[in-house]
N, C-alpha and C positions, 0 to 999 in steps of 0.2 A: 699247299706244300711249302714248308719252311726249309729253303735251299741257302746254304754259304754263301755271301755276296759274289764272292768269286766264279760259283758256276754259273750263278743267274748272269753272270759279265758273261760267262763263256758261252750259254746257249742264245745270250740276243747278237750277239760276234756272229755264230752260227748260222744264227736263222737270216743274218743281214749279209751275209757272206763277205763279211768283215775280218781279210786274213791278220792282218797287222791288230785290232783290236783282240782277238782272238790269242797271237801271241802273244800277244802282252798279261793274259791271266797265267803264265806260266812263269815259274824262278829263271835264272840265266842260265842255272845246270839242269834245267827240268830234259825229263826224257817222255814220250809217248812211245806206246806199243800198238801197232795196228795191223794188220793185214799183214802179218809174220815181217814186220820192219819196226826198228826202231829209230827214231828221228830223236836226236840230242840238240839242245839248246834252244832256244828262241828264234834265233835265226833259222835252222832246220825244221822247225815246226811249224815256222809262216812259210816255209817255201811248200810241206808238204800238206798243209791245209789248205793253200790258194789253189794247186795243183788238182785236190779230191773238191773244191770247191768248184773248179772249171769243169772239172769230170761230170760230178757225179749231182750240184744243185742239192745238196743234202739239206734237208730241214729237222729242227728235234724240238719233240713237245717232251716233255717231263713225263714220266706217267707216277714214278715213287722215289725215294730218296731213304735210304738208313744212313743215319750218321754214324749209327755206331761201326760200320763197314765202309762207312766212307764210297758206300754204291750208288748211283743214279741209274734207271732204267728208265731210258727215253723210246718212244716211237720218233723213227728217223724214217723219214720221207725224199725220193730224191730219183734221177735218172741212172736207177740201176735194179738190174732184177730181181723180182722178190718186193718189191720198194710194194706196201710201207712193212717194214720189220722193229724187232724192239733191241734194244742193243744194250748193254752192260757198260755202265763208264765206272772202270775201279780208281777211285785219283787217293794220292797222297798229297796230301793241304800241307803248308808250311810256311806261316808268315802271312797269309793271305794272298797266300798262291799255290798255284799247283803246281807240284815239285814231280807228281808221277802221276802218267793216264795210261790206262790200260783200259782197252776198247774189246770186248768180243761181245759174241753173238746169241 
C-alpha cells in the first residue's frame, strides 16, 4: 500500500505511542475530530493523544488507502471494547501535513 509519507509518520507515532512524534505530522492550526470532540492545534492533539494513548494502548495496521478520498482504513487494536475494530481516518494533507482528521467508525 502506497501511503503519504505523512501518515506512514503518523501510524509508526501510533503504534510506538509516540505522542509528541504524532503531533508533529499535524499543521499548527490542524484540528482532529474524534469521539464527538474536537481538539485544535498541536499542542491540543498531543495532550489528547498521550491521554487515549494511556487509555486505551491503541495500535493501527493499515488495511487500504484512497487517495483520491484522502481515507485510510486501519484495523486499530487496543484496551477498549470491541478492540480489534476498523476505523475511517478522513485527513486533509496540506504541505506535508495533516491540516484535518476525522476519525469514525
Amino acid at each position: 500500500m502506497n501511503l503519504p509519507n505523512v501518515i506512514t509518520d503518523l501510524t509508526n507515532a501510533q503504534n510506538h505511542f509516540d505522542s509528541l512524534a504524532y503531533a508533529n505530522c499535524f499543521s499548527e492550526s490542524a484540528e482532529v475530530f474524534d469521539e464527538g470532540k474536537t481538539h485544535h492545534g498541536k499542542a491540543e492533539i498531543q495532550q489528547w493523544i498521550e491521554k487515549a494513548n494511556t487509555e486505551y494502548k491503541a495500535t493501527m495496521k493499515p488495511l487500504e488507502y484512497s487517495e483520491a478520498d484522502e481515507i485510510l482504513k486501519a484495523e486499530v487494536s487496543g484496551n477498549f471494547p470491541g478492540s480489534p475494530i476498523v476505523l475511517a481516518y478522513h485527513f486533509k494533507l496540506k504541505d506535508g501535513l495533516i491540516d484535518s482528521l476525522k476519525i469514525t467508525g
